[in-house]
C-alpha positions in Angstrom: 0.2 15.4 12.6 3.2 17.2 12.3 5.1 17.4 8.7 8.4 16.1 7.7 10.6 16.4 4.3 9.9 12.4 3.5 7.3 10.6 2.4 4.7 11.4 5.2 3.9 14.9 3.2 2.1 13.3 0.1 1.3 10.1 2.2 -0.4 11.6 4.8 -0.7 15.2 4.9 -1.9 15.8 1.9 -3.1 12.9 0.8 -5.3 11.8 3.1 -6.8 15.3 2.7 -7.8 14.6 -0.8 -10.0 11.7 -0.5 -12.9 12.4 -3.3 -16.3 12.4 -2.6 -18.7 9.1 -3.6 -17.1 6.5 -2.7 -18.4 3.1 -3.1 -19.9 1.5 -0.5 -18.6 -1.2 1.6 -19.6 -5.2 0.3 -19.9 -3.6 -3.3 -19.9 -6.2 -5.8 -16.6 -6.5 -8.2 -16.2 -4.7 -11.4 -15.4 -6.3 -14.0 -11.2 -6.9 -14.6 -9.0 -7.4 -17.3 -5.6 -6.8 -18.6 -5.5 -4.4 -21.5 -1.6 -4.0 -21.7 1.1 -6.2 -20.3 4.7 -4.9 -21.3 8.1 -5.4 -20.3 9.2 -2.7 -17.9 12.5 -1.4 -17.7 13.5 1.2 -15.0 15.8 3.9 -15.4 19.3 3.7 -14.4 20.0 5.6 -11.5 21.8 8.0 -13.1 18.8 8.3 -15.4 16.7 9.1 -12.4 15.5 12.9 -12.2 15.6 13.9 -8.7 12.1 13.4 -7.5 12.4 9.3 -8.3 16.1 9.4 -7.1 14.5 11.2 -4.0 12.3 8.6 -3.7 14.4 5.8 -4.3 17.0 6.7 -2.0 14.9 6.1 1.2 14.6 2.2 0.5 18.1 1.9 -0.8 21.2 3.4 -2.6 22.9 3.2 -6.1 24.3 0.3 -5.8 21.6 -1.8 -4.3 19.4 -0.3 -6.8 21.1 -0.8 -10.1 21.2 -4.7 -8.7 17.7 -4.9 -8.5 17.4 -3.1 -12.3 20.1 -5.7 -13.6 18.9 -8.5 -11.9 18.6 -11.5 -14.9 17.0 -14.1 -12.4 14.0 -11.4 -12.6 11.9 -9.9 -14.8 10.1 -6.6 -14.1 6.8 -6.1 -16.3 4.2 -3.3 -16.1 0.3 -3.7 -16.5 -2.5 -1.6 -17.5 -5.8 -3.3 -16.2 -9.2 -2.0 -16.9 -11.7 -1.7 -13.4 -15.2 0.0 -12.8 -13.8 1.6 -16.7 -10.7 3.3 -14.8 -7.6 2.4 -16.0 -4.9 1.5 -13.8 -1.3 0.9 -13.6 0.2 -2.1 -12.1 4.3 -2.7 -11.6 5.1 -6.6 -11.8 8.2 -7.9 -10.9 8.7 -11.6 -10.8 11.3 -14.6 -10.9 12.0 -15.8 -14.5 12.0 -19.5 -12.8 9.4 -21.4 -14.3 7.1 -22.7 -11.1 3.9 -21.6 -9.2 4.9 -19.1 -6.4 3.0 -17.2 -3.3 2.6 -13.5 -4.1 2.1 -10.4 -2.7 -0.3 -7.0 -3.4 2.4 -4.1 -3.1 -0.2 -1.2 -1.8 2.5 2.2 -1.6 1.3 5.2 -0.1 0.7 8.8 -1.1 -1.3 9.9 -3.4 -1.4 11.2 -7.3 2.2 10.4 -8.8 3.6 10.4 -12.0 7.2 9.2 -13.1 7.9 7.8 -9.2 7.8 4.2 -10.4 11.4 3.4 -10.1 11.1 4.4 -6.3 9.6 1.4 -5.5 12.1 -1.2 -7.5 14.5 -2.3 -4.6 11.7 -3.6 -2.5 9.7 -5.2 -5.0 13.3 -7.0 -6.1 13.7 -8.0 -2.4 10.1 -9.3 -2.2 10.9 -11.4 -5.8 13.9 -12.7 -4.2 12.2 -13.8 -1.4 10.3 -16.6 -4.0 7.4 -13.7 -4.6 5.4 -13.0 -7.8 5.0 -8.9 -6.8 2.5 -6.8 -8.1 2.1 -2.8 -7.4 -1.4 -1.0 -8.0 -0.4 2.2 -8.5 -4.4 3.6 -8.2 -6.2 5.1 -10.5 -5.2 8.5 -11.6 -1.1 7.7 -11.1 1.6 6.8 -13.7 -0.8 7.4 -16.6 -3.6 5.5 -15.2 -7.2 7.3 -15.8 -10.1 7.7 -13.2 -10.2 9.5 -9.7 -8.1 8.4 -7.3 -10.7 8.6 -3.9 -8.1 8.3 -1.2 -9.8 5.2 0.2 -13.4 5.3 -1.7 -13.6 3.4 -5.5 -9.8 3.3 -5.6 -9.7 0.2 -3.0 -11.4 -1.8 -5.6 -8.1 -1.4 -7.6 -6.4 -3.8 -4.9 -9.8 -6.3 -5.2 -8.5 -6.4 -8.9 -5.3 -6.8 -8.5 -6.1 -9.7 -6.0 -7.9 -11.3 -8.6 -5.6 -10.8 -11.6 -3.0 -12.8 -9.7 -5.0 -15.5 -8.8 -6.1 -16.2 -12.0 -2.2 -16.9 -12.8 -1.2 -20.2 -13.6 2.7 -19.5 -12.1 0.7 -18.1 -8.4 -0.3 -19.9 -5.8 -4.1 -18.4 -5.6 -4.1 -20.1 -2.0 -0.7 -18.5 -0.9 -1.6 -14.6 -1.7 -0.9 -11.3 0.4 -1.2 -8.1 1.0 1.1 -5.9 2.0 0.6 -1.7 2.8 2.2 1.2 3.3 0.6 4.6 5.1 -1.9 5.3 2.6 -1.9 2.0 1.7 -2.2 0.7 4.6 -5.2 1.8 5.5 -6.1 0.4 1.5 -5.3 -3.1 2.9 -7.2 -2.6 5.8 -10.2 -1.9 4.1 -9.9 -5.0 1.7 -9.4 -7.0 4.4 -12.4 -5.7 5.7 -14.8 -6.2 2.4 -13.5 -9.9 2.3 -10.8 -10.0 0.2 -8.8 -13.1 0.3 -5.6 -13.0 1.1 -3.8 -15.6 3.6 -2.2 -12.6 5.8 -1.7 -8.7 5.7 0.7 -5.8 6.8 0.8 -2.9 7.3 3.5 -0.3 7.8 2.5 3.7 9.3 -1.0 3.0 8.4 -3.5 5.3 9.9 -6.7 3.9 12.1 -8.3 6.7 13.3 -9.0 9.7 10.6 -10.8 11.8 13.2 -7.9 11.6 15.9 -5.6 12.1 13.0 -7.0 15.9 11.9 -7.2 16.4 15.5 -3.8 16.0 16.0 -2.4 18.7 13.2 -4.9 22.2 13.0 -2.8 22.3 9.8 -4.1 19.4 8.1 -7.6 19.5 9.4 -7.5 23.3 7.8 -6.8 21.8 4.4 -8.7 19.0 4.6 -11.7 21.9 3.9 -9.9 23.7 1.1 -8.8 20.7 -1.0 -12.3 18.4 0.1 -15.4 21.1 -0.2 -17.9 19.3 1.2 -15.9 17.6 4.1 -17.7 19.1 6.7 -20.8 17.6 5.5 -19.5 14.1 4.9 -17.3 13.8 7.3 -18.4 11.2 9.8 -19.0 9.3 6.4 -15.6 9.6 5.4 -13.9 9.0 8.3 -15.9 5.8 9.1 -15.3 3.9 5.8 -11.5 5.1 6.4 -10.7 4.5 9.8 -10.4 0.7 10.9 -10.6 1.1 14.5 -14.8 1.9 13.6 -15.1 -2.2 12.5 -12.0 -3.8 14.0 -13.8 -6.8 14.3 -14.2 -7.3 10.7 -10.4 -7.8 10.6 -10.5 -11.5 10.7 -6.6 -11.8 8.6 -3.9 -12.4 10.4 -1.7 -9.2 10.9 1.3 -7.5 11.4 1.5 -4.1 12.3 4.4 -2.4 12.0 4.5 1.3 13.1 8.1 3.6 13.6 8.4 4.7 16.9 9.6 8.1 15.6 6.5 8.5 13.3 6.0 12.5 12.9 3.2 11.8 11.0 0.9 9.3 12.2 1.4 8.8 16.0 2.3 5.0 16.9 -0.8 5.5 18.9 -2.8 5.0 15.8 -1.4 1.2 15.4 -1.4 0.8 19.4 -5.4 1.3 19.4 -5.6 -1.0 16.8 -4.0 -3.4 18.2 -5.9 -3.4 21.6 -8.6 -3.8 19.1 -8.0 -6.5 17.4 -6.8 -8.1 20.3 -10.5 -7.7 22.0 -11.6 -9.2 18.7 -9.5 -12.1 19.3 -7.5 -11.7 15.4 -4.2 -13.6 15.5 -1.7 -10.2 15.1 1.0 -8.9 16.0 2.5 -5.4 16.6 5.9 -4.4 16.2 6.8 -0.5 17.0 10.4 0.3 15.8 12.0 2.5 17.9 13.0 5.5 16.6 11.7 4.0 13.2 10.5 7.0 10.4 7.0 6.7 8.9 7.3 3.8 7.2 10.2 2.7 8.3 13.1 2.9 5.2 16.0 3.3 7.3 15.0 -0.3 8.8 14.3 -1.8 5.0 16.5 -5.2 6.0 14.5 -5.4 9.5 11.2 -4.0 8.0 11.1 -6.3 4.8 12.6 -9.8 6.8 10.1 -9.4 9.4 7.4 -8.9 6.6 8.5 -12.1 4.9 8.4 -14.1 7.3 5.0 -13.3 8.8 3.9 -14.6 5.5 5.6 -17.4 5.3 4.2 -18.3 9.0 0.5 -17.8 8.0 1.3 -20.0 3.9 -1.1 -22.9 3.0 
């Protein structure tokens, strides 16, 4: 896996090195889940932004697109603090101010530990919401002031159970009309709920990884770290890299999904979504792939494209 200056550093690199040990097995019983905060939200301006967020920002849109989704009146933006397996974690909401009941979607970003990145991910949660979505972002335990270890894949996917769950029990969602969406990282996040029987109507992913073996064997440099930042890797490893890599149990993929994968991915070869696809296609799951050619890692020069064909793959697969 080779690295570029974007977000395929924190999203795969070295995040993916840093999965924790402990994780909780697969078909673990939900924690408990409730809301202990729920308060308005109000992103920076973009001049505001430091350069990390603006950084950030910039790859799913520019000023001007951005300050429309901040200043936006037909939506409001809202951010959660929810209590699960007693981690606290962060959750960005953005919504339609229409009074109704609406589909939704679990916004599952990539990378791993952040702090003060939130306003990166405002123009495509506004484009979502405009799309008729009620949008809620985990940001995992450990991120944006959130407490508990963030396991890369291990307890932390029971943060996208919750968030499942907290939106269903919504009066303005459709429980019946709810999906997931994933990024790299979170990607693989999705793929794992899915497989643990969360439900959700459909999925996507976008640059997710499949294969966490093939993946270190790809880059010397990652697989190097993955034994300096995770101690005890090379005794846990096939552990590790079963409950992480969804090509292991395919065939417990039984959502309908799209895989989208940039043809240009530097750091996690289009191969990775290929194999899953031949996969799930042996499986006989309704999906679809989609590589984008000369598409980046998760695909932010192609937001329009990216996000439209996102949209409607949920809308093809609603109640």
């Amino acid at each position: 896996m080779s690295i570029e200056p974007d977000r395929c550093w924190p999203a795969v690199a070295l995040a993916l090195l840093l999965v924790a040990s402990g994780a909780h097995g697969v078909g673990r019983k939900p924690g408990a889940t409730r809301i202990m905060v729920d308060e308005t939200w109000a992103p920076r301006s973009w001049a505001e932004l430091a350069a990390a967020p603006r950084r950030e920002a910039s790859r799913y849109a520019d000023s001007s697109s951005y300050e429309a989704a901040r200043g936006d009146p037909a939506y409001e933006a809202r951010r959660w603090r929810y209590l699960i397996d007693s981690a606290e974690v962060v959750a960005l909401v953005f919504r339609p101010r229409a009074a109704g009941r609406r589909p939704a979607i679990v916004y599952c970003r990539g990378s791993y530990i952040q702090s003060g990145l939130e306003e990166a991910f405002l123009p495509q949660l506004h484009r979502f919401a405009r799309a008729g979505y009620f949008v809620v972002a985990p940001q995992y335990r450990g991120s944006e002031g959130g407490s508990g270890r963030d396991e890369m894949g291990g307890a932390d996917v029971e943060d996208v159970h919750a968030a499942v769950r907290l939106v269903a029990a919504r009066s303005d969602v459709d429980r019946n009309a709810i999906y997931l969406y994933g990024e790299s990282r979170g990607g693989m996040m999705v793929l794992q709920a899915i497989r643990d029987g969360v439900p959700v109507r459909a999925a996507v992913t976008v640059g997710a990884f499949t294969d966490l073996d093939s993946l270190f064997q790809s880059d010397a440099r990652s697989a190097a770290m993955a034994t300096k930042i995770w101690p005890d890797y090379e005794t846990r490893r096939e552990e590790i890299a079963l409950r992480r890599s969804a090509l292991r149990w395919a065939n417990r993929i039984r959502v309908p999904l799209l895989i989208l994968h940039g043809g240009s991915d530097s750091g996690v070869p289009p191969r990775q979504s290929e194999q899953l696809d031949a996969a799930l296609t042996r499986a006989g799951t309704p999906h679809a792939l989609r590589i984008v050619p000369g598409g980046s890692h998760t695909l932010g020069e192609h937001a329009a494209l990216r996000d439209s064909l996102v949209v409607s793959w949920f809308g093809a697969h609603a109640p």
